[in-house]
C-alpha positions as CSV (number, residue, x, y, z in Angstrom):
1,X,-92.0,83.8,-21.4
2,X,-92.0,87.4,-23.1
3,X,-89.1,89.8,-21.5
4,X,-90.0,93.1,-21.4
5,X,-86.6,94.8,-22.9
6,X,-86.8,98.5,-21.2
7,X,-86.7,95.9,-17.9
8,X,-84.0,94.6,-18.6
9,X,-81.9,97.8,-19.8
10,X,-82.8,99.2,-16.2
11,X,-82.1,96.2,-14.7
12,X,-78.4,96.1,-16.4
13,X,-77.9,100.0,-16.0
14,X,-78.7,99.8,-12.2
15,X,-76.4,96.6,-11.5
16,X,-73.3,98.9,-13.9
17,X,-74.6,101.8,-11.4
18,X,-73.6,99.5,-8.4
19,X,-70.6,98.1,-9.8
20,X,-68.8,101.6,-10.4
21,X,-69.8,103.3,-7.3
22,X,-68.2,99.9,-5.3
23,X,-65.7,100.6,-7.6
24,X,-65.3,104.2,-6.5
25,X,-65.7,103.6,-3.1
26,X,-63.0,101.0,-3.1
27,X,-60.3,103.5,-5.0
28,X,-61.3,107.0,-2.3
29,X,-60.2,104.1,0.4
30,X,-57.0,103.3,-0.9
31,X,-56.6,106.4,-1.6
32,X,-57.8,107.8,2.0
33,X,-55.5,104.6,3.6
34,X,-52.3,105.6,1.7
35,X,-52.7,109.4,2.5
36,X,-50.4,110.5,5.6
37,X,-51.9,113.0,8.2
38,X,-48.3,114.0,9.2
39,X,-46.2,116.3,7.5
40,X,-43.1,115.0,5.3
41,X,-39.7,114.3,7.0
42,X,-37.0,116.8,7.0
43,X,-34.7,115.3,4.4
44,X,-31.6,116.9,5.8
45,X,-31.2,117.5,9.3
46,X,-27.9,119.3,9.3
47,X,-25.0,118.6,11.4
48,X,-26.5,116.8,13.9
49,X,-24.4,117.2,17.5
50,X,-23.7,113.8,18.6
51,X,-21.7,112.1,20.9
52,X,-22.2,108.3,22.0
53,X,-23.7,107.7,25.8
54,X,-23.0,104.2,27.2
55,X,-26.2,102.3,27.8
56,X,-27.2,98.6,29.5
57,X,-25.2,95.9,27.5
58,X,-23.0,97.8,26.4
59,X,-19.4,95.7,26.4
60,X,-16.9,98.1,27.2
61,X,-13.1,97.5,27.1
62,X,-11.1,99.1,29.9
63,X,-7.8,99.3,29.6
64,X,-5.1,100.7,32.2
65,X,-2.0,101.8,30.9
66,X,1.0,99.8,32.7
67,X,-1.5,97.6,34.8
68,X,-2.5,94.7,32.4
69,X,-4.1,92.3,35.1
70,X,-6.8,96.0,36.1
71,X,-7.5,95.7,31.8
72,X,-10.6,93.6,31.4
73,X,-13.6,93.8,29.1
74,X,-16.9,93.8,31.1
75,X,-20.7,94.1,30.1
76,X,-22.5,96.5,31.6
77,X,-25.4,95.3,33.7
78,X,-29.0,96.2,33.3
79,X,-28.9,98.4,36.3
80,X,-25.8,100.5,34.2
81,X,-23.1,99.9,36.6
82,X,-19.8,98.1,36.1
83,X,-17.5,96.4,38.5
84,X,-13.8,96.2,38.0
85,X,-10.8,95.1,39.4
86,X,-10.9,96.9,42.8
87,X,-13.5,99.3,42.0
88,X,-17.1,98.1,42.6
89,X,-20.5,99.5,41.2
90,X,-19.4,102.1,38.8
91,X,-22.0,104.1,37.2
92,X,-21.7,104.1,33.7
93,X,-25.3,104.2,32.1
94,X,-25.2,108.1,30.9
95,X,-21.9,108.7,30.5
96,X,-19.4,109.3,27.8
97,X,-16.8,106.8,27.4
98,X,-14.4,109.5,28.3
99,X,-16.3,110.4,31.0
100,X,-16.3,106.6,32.7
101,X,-12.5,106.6,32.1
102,X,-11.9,109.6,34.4
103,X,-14.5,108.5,37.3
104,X,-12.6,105.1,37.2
105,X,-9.2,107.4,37.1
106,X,-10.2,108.8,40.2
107,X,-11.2,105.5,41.7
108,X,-8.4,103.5,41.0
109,X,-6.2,106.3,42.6
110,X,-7.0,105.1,46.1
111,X,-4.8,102.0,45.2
112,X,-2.2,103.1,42.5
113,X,-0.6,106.2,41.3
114,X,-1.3,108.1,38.4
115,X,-4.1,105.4,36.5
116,X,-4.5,106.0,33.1
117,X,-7.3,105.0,31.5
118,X,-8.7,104.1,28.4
119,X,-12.7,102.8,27.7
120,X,-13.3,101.3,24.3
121,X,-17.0,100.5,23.7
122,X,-17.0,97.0,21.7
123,X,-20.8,96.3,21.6
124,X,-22.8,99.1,20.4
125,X,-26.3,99.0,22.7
126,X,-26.5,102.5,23.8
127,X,-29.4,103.5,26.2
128,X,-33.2,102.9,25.3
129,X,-33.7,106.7,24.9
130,X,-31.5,107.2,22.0
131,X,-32.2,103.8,20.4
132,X,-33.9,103.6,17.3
133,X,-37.0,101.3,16.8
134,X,-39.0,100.1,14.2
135,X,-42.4,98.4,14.6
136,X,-45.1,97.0,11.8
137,X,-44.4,96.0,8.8
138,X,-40.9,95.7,8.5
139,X,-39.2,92.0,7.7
140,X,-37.3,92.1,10.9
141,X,-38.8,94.8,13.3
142,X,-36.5,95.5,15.9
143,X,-34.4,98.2,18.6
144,X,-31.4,100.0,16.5
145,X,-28.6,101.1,18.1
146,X,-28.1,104.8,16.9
147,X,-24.9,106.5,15.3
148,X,-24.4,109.6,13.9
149,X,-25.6,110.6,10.0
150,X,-27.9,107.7,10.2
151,X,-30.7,107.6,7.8
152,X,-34.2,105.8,7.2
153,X,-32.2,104.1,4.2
154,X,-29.8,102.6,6.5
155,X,-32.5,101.5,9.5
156,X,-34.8,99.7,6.8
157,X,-31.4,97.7,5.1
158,X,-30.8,96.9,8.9
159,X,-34.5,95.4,9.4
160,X,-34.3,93.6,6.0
161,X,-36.7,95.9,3.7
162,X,-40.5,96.0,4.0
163,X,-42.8,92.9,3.9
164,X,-45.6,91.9,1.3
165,X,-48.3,93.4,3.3
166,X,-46.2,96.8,4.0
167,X,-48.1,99.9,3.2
168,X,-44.4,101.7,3.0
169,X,-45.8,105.2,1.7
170,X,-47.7,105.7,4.8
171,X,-45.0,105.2,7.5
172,X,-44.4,107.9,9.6
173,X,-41.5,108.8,12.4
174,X,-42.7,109.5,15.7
175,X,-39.5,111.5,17.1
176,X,-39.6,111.9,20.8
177,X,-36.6,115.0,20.7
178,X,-38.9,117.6,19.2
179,X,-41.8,116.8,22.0
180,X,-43.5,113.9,20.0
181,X,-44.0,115.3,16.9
182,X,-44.8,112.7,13.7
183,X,-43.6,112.9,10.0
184,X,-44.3,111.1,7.0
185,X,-41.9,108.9,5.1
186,X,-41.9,107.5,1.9
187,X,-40.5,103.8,2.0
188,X,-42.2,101.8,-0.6
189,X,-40.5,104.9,-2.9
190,X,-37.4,104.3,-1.5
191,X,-36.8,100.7,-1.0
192,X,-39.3,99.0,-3.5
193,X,-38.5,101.9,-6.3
194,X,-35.0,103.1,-5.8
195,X,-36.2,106.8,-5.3
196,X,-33.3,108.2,-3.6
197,X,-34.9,111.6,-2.5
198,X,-37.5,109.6,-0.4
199,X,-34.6,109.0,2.0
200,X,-34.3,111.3,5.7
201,X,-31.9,111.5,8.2
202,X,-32.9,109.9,11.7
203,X,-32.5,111.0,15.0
204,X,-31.5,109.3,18.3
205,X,-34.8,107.8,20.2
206,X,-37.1,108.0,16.8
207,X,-39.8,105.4,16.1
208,X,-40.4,104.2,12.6
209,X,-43.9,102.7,12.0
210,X,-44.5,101.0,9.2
211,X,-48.9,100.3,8.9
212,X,-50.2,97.6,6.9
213,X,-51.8,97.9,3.8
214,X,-55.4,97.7,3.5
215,X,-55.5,96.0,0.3
């Protein structure tokens, strides 16, 4: 059999032709899946105002001063009421620590003079609009409790770093408290590489999503 060598050469420089543009077409999707359409994070958001609000779960100590058998430590029930010694159905869902003290002040006046008292949260839960959640690719997605100066650093050492399939560079923040908007954050630069100015400060109710990598 005679091979006709100008066939071949075509043949070869049309299967190298092939090749590369797969080739090409491959990196502009990495490329395209690793860009973010939202703009970066704010790195620093200032002095944040915060002050904790008691949310379902929450275990709350409440102590009154001089009246050991009112003192008790009680959860507070999904419906964000607590029930005490002679004081039933307390609102507390909303309210300040120091805010709950004074309704139950004014409760527990009915039955003895002058109550002081104290309300010490124990269990950190908080309510579902200021928790902090992070969904995708992280090793142990889950709802954060948030407290003040909180960063992304500290949220992805709580969920145990990113996963093998994690495309960290393209996370973003959806953050409810400035009417939904969406930032990029740079994890796999953060956590995988140590790169320190990669980290942001969080706010209370934000989202992290982490997507998957494509490749």
């Amino acid at each position: 059999m005679i091979f006709d060598r100008t066939d071949l050469r075509e043949k070869n420089m049309h299967q190298y032709q092939r090749i590369t543009a797969a080739a090409l077409a491959a990196t502009v999707i990495a490329m395209l899946g690793c860009a973010s359409p939202y703009p970066p994070a704010p790195r620093d958001l200032g002095n944040v105002e915060y002050e904790y609000i008691i949310g379902p779960l929450d275990s709350l100590n409440i102590i009154v001063w001089r009246n050991p058998e009112l003192s008790l430590t009680v959860p507070v029930r999904p419906d964000g009421k607590v029930t005490t010694p002679l004081v039933d159905d307390v609102p507390a869902l909303g309210r300040t620590p120091t805010q709950l003290a004074r309704e139950l002040e004014k409760a527990l006046g009915k039955y003895i003079r002058d109550p002081v008292v104290t309300v010490v949260v124990t269990n950190f839960v908080g309510p579902a609009s200021e928790q902090v959640r992070v969904v995708g690719e992280a090793a142990k997605p889950q709802v954060i409790a948030y407290r003040k100066n909180m960063s992304v650093l500290d949220v992805m050492i709580q969920v145990g770093g990113l996963t093998d399939f994690a495309d960290g560079n393209a996370a973003s923040i959806y953050r409810p408290s400035e009417g939904g908007k969406s930032y990029s954050v740079r994890l796999r630069d953060l956590v995988k590489r140590g790169d320190i100015t990669a980290n942001v400060d969080m706010r209370p109710g934000d989202i992290l999503i982490i997507p998957q990598s494509w490749f």
